[in-house]
LOZA-539752 format. One record per residue (C-alpha): y, x, z; residue in one letter. Coordinates in nm, 4 decimals, always signed. Layout:
LOZA-539752
+----------+----------+----------+------+
!        Y !        X !        Z ! type !
+----------+----------+----------+------+
!        Y !        X !        Z !    A !
...
+----------+----------+----------+------+
end
This chain:
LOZA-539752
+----------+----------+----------+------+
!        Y !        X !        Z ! type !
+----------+----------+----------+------+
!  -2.3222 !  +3.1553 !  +0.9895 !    X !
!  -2.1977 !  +2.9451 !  +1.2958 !    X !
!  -2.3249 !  +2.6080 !  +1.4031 !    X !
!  -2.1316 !  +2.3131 !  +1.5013 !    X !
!  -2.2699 !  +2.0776 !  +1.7768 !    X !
!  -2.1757 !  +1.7515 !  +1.6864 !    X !
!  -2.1111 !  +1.4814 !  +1.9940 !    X !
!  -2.1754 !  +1.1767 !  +2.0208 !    X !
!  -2.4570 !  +1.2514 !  +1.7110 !    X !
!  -2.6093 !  +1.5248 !  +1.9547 !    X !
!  -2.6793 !  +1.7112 !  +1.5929 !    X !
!  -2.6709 !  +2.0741 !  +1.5106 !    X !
!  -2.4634 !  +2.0766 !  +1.1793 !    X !
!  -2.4269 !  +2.4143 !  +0.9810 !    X !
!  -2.0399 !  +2.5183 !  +0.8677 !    X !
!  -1.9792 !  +2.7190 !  +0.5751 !    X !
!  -1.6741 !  +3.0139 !  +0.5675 !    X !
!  -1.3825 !  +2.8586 !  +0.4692 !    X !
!  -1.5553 !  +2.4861 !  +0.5231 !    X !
!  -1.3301 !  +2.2656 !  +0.7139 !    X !
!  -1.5404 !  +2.0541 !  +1.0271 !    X !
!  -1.4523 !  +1.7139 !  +0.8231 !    X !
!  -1.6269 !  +1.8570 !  +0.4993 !    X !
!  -1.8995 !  +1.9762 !  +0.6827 !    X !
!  -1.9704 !  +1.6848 !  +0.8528 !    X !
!  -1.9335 !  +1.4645 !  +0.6010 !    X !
!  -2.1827 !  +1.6877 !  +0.3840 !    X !
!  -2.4707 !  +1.6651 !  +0.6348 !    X !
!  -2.4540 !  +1.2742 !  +0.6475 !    X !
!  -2.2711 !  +1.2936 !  +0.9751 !    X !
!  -2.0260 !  +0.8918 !  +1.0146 !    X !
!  -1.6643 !  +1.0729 !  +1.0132 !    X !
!  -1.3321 !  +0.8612 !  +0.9686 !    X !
!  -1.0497 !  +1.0301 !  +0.7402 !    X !
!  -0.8527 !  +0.7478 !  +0.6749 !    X !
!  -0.5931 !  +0.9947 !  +0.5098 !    X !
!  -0.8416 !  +1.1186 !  +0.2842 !    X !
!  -0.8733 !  +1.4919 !  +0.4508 !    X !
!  -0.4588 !  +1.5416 !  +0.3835 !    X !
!  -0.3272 !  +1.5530 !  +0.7355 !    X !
!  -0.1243 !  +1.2377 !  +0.7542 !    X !
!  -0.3025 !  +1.0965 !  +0.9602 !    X !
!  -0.5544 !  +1.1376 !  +1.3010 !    X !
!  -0.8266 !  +0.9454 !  +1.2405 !    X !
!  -1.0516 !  +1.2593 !  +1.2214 !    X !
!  -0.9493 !  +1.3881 !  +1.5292 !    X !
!  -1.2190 !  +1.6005 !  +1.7182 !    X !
!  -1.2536 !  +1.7213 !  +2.1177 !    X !
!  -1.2732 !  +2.0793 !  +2.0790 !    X !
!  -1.5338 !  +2.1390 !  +2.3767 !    X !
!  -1.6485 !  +2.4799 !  +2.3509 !    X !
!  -1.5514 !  +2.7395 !  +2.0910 !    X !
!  -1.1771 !  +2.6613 !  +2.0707 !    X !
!  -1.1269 !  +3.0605 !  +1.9829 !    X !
!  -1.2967 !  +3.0521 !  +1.7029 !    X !
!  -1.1544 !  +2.7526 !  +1.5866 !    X !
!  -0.8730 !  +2.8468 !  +1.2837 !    X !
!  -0.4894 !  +2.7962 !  +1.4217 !    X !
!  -0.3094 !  +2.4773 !  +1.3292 !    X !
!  -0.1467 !  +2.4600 !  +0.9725 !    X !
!  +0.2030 !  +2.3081 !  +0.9318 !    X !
!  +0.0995 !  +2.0145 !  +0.8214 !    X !
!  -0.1732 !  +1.9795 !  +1.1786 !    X !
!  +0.0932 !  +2.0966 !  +1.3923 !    X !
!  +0.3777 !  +1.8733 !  +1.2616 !    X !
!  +0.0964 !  +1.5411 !  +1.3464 !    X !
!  +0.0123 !  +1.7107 !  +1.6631 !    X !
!  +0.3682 !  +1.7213 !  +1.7723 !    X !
!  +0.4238 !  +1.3547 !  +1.6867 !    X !
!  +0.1423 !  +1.2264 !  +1.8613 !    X !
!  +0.1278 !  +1.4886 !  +2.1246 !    X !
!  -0.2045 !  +1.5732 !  +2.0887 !    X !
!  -0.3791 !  +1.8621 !  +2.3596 !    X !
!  -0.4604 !  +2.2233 !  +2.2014 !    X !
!  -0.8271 !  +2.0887 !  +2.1933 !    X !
!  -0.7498 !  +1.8155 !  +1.9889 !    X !
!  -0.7855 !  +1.9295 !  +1.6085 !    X !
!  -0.8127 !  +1.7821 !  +1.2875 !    X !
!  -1.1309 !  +1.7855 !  +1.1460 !    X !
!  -1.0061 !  +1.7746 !  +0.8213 !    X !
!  -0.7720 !  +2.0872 !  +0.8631 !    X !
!  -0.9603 !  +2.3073 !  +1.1060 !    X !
!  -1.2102 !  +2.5679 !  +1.0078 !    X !
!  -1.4819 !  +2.8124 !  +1.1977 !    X !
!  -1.5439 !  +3.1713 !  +1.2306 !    X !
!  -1.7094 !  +3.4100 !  +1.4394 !    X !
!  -1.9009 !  +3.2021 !  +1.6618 !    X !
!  -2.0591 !  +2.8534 !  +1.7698 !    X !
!  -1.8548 !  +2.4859 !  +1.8387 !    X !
!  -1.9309 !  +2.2029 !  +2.0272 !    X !
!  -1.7123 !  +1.8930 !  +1.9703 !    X !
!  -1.6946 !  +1.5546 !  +1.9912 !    X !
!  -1.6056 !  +1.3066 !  +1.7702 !    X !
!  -1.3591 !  +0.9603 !  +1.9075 !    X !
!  -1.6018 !  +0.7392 !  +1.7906 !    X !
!  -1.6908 !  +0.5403 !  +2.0559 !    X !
!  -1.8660 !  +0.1811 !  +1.9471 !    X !
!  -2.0739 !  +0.0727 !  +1.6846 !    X !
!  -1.7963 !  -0.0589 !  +1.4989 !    X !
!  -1.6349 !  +0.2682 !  +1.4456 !    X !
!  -1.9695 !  +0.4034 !  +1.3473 !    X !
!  -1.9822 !  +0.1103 !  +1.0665 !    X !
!  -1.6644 !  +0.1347 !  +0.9309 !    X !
!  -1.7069 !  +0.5446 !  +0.9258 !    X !
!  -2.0768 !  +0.4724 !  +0.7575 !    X !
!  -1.8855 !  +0.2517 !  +0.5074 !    X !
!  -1.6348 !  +0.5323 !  +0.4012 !    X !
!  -1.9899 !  +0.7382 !  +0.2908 !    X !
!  -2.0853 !  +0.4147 !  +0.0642 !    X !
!  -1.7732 !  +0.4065 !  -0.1177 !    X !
!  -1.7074 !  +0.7239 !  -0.2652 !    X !
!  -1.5287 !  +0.5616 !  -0.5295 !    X !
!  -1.2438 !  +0.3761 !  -0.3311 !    X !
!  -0.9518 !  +0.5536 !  -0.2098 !    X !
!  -0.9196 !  +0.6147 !  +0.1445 !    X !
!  -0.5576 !  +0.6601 !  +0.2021 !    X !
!  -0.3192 !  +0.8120 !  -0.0241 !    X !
!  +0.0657 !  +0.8460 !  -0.0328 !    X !
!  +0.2386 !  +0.7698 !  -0.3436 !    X !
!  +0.5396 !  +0.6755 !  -0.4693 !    X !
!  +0.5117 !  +0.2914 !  -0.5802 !    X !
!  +0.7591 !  +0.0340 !  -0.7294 !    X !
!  +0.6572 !  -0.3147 !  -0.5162 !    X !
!  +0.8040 !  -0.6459 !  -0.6602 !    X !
!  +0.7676 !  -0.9585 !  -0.4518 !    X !
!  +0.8362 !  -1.3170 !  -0.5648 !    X !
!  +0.8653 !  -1.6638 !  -0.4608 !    X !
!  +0.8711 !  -2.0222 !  -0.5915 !    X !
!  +1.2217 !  -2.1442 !  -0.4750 !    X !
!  +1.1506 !  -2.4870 !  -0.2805 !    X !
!  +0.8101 !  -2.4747 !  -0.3164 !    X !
!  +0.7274 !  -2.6344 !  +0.0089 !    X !
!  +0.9270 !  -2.9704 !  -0.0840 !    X !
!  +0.7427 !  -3.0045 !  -0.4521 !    X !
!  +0.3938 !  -2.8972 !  -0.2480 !    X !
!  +0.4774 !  -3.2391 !  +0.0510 !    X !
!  +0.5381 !  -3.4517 !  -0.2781 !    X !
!  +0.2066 !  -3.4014 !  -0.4704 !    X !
!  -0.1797 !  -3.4339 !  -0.4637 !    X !
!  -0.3248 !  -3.1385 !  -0.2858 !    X !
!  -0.5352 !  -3.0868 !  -0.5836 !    X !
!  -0.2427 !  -3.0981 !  -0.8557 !    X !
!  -0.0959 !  -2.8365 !  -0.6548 !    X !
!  -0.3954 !  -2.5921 !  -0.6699 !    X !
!  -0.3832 !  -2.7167 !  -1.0460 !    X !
!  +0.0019 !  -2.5798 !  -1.0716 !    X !
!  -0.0392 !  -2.2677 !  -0.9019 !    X !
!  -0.3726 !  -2.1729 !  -1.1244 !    X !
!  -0.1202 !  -2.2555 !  -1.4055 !    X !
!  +0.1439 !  -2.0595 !  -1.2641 !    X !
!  -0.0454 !  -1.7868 !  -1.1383 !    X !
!  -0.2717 !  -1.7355 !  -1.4386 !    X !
!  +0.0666 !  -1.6694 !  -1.6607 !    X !
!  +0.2076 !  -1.4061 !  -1.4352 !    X !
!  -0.1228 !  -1.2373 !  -1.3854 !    X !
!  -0.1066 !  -1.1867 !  -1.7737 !    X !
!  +0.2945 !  -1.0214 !  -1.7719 !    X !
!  +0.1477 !  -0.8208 !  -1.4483 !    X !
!  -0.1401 !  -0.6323 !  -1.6528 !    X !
!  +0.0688 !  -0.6242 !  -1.9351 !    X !
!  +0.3182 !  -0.4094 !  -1.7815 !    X !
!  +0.0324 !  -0.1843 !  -1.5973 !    X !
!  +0.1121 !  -0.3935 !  -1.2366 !    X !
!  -0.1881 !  -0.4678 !  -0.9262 !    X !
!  -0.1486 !  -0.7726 !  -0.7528 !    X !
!  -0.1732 !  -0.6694 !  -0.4429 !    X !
!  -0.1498 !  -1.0257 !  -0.2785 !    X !
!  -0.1156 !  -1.4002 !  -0.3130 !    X !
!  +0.0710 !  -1.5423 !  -0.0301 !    X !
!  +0.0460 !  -1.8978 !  -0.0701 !    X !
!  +0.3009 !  -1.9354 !  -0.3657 !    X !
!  +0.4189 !  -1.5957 !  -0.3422 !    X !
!  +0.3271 !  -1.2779 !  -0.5120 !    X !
!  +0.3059 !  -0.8854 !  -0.3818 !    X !
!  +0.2782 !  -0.6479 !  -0.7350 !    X !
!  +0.2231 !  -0.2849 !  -0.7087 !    X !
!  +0.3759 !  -0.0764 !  -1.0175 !    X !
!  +0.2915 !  +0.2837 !  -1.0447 !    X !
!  -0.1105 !  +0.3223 !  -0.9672 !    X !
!  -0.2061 !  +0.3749 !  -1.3243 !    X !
!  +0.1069 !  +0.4877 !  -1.4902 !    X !
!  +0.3462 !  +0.6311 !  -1.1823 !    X !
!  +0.5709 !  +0.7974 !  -1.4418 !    X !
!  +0.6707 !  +0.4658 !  -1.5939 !    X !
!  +0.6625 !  +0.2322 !  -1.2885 !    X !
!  +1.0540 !  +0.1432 !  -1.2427 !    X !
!  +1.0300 !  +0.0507 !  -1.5989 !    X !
!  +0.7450 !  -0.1348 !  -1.6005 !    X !
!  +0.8454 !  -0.3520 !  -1.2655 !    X !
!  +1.1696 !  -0.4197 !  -1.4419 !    X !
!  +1.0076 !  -0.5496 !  -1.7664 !    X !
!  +0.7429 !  -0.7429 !  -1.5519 !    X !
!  +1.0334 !  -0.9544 !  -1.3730 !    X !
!  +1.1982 !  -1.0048 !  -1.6528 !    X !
!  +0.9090 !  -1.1714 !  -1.8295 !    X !
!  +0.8082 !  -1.3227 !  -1.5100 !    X !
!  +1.1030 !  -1.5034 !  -1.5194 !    X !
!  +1.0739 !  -1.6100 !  -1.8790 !    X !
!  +0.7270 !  -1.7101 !  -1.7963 !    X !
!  +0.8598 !  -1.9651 !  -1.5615 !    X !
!  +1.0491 !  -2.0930 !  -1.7892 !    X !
!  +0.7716 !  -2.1917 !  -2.0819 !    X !
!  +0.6290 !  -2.3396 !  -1.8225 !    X !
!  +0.8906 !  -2.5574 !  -1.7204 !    X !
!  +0.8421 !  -2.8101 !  -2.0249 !    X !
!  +0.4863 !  -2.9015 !  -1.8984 !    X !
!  +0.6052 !  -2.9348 !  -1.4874 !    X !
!  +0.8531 !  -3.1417 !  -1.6300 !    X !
!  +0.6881 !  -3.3821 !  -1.8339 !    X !
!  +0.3727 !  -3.4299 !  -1.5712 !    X !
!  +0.5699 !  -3.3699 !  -1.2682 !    X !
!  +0.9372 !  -3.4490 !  -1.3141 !    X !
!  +0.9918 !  -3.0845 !  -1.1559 !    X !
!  +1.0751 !  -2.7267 !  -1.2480 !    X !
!  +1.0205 !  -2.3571 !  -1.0948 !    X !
!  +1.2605 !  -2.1005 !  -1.0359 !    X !
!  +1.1319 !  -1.7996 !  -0.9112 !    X !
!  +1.3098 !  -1.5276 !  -0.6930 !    X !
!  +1.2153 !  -1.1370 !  -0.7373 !    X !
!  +1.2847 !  -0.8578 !  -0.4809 !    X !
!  +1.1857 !  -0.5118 !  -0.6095 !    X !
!  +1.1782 !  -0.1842 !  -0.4224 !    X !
!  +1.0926 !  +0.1813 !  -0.5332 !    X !
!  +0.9612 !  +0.4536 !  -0.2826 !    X !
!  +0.6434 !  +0.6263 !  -0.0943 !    X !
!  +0.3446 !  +0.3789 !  +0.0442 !    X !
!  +0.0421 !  +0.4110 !  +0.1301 !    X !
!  -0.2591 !  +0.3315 !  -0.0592 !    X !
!  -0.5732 !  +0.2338 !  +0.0187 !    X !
!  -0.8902 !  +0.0070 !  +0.0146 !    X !
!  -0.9222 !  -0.2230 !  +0.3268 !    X !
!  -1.1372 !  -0.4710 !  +0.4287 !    X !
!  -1.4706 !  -0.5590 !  +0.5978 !    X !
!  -1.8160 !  -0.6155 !  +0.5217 !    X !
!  -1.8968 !  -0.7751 !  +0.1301 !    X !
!  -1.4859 !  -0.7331 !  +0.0783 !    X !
!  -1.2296 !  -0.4533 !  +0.0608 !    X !
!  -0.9449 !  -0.4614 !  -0.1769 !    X !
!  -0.6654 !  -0.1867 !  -0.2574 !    X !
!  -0.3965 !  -0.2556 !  -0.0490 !    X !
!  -0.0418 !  -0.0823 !  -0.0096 !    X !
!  +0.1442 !  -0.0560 !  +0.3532 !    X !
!  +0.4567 !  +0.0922 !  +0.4238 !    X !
!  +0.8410 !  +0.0139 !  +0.4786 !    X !
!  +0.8730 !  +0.0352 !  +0.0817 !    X !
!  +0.6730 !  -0.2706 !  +0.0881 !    X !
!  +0.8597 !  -0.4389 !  +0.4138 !    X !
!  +1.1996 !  -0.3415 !  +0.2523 !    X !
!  +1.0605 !  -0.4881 !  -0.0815 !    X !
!  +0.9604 !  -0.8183 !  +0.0873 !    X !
!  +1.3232 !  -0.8371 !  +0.2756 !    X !
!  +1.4991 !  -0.7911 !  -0.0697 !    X !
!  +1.3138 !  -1.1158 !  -0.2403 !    X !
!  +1.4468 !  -1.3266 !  +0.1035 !    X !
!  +1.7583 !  -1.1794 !  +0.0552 !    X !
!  +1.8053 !  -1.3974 !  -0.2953 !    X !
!  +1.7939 !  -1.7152 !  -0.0337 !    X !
!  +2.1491 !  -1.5678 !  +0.1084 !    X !
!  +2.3423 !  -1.4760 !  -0.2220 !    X !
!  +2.2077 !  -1.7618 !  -0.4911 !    X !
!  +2.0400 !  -1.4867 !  -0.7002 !    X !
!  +1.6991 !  -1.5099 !  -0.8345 !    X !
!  +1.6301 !  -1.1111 !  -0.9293 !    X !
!  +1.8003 !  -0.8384 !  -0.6340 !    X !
!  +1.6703 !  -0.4669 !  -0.6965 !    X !
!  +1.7051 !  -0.1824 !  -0.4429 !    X !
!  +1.9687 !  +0.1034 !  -0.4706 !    X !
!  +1.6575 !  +0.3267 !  -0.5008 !    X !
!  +1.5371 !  +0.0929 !  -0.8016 !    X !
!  +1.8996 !  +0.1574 !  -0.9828 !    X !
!  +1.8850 !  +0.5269 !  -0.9035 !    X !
!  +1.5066 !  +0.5567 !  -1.1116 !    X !
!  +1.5890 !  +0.2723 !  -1.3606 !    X !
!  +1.9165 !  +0.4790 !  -1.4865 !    X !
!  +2.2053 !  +0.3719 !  -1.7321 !    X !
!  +1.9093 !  +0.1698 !  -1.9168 !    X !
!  +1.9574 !  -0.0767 !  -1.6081 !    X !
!  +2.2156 !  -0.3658 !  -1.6127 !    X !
!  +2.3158 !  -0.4950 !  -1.2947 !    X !
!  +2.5283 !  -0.7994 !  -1.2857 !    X !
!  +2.6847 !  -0.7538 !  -0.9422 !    X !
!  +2.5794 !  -0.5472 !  -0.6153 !    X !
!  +2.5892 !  -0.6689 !  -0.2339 !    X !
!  +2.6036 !  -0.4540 !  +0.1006 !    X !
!  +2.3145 !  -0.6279 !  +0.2763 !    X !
!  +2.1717 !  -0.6543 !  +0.5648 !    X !
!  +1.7953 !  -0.6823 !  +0.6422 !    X !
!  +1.5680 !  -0.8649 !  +0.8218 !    X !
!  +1.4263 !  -0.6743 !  +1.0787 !    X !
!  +1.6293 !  -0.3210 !  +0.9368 !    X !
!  +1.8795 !  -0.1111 !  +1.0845 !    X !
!  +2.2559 !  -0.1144 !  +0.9253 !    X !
!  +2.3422 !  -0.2258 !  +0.5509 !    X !
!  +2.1648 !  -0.2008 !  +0.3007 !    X !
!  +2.2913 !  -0.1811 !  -0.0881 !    X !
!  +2.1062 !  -0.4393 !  -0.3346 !    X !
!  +2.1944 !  -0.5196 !  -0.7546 !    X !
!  +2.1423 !  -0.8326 !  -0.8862 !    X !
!  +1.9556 !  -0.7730 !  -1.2345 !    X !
!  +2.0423 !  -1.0530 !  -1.4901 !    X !
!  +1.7839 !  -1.2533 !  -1.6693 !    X !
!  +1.7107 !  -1.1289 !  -2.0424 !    X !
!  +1.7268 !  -1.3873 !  -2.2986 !    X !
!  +1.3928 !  -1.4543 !  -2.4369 !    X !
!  +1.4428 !  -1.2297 !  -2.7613 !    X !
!  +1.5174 !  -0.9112 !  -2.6160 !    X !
+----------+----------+----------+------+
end
C-alpha cells in the first residue's frame, strides 16, 4: 500500500486503492479545507505535489476544467479528486497559519453542517418602503418593538411555505426557498410573498392606531444555482447562500423603487412558475451593478381569500 507524507503535519498517512488524498487525510485526523465539500468546484484543497507526481492519478474533467481557470501548475492537484498508485507521495498542504489550521479543525467538528454545495434556490428579498423616515420619527425602542412585530409575522408565512431566512438586514429580509423541498420552491416563494404582503396588511390596523403609520413592503424574487453553506466563526456559523442568484435577487427588490411596484419576479421565476403565474405587466430592466437588460414581471397582490 503507498504512504503519503503529509507537509506541513510532517505525518506519514496511509492511502487506500481508489482513496482520494482529501479522504485519506481527513480519515487519519489530518486539518484539510474542502470548502466544496470534495466536488471540485472549488480549490481550497489544493495540495503541492512534491515527490511522486507519477503516481499521482491524471486530472478528471471536472480538476482540469478548475485548473484551467485558475491556472494552476501540473503539481498542483486537488486533494479531493486525485488518487495514488504504485508508489510513495510527499505533498504539502497551503495551510500556512494557525488560522487556517482552526478553521480546517472546525470543518472535522461539524460533520453535520454543509460545507459548500451548489443548488438551485429561489431567493426573495424584501424591504419596508420608507422605513428610514418612520425609524427618525420614533423611540428607538418602539422601533425594535415594530420590527419584532413585523418580523415575527413573516417568520411564520416563511416556515409555512418551507423558506430559511437567510438574513435580517436592518428592516430587510433575505429568504431562501428550495433547501427542504427544491421541487416546490418557485411555488412556495410565490405563495410566501403573497402572504407576506397580506401580512403587512393585518398589521397595518395596529401601526395605525399606535403610530399614525403603515408598511408597504417591496419583494424581489429570483430563481437559479447558489451556493450553500455554513459560515461563520468561533460559537457562530449559520447557513448562508452566495452567488449572483442572490445579487440579481437583491437588484430586483431595488428595482420596485424605479417602476412603483411592490412585487417584480425574474424571467427565470416566470419560466419555473408556468401558466399558474399571473404577471400584471413586465419591464426590460437594467441592473445595478449587471451587464445589459434584464427582463422583470410585476406579480399582482392576491386578495386575501384566494
Amino acid at each position: 500500500m503507498p504512504h503519503l507524507y503529509a507537509l506541513p503535519d510532517d505525518r506519514t498517512l496511509t492511502i487506500a486503492p481508489g482513496e482520494t488524498i482529501l479522504a485519506a487525510t481527513l480519515r487519519q485526523g489530518i486539518p484539510h479545507a474542502h470548502a466544496c465539500g470534495g466536488q471540485a468546484v472549488c480549490s481550497t484543497c489544493r495540495v503541492q505535489v512534491l515527490d511522486g507526481l507519477a503516481y499521482c492519478s491524471p486530472r478528471n474533467a471536472p480538476e482540469q476544467a478548475l485548473a484551467d481557470r485558475l491556472r494552476l501548475p501540473p503539481a498542483v492537484r486537488l486533494a479531493c479528486q486525485t488518487t495514488v498508485a504504485g508508489g510513495d507521495v510527499r505533498f504539502s498542504r497551503p495551510i500556512l497559519d494557525t488560522l487556517d489550521l482552526e478553521l480546517a479543525a472546525q470543518e472535522l467538528q461539524h460533520p453535520g453542517q454543509q460545507l459548500g454545495q451548489l443548488q438551485q434556490v429561489a431567493i426573495l428579498f424584501s424591504d419596508i418602503q420608507d422605513y428610514t423616515v418612520l425609524a427618525d420619527q420614533l423611540p428607538p425602542y418602539d422601533v425594535i418593538h415594530i420590527l419584532n412585530r413585523y418580523f415575527g409575522v413573516m417568520s411564520e408565512i416563511v416556515a409555512a411555505h418551507h423558506g430559511h431566512i437567510s438574513d435580517f438586514i436592518g428592516d430587510g429580509l433575505m429568504v431562501v426557498f428550495g433547501l427542504s423541498h427544491p421541487a416546490t420552491a418557485v411555488p412556495d416563494a410565490l405563495a410566501a410573498g403573497q402572504a407576506m404582503l397580506r401580512g403587512v396588511e393585518q398589521l397595518n390596523p395596529y401601526l395605525k392606531q399606535m403610530y399614525g403609520c403603515a408598511f408597504h413592503v417591496r419583494i424581489g424574487l429570483h430563481y437559479g444555482e447558489a451556493v450553500v453553506g455554513h459560515i461563520g466563526g468561533n460559537g457562530f456559523r449559520k447557513l448562508a447562500t452566495i452567488g449572483d442568484t442572490v445579487n440579481v435577487a437583491a437588484r430586483i427588490e431595488s428595482a420596485n423603487k424605479e417602476y412603483g411596484t411592490y412585487f417584480l419576479v425574474s424571467e427565470a421565476v416566470v419560466e419555473a412558475a408556468g401558466p399558474s403565474l399571473v404577471v400584471r405587466q413586465g419591464f426590460l430592466a437594467p441592473l445595478k451593478g449587471k451587464k445589459g437588460l434584464h427582463r422583470l414581471y410585476e406579480v399582482a397582490p392576491e386578495p386575501e381569500n384566494e
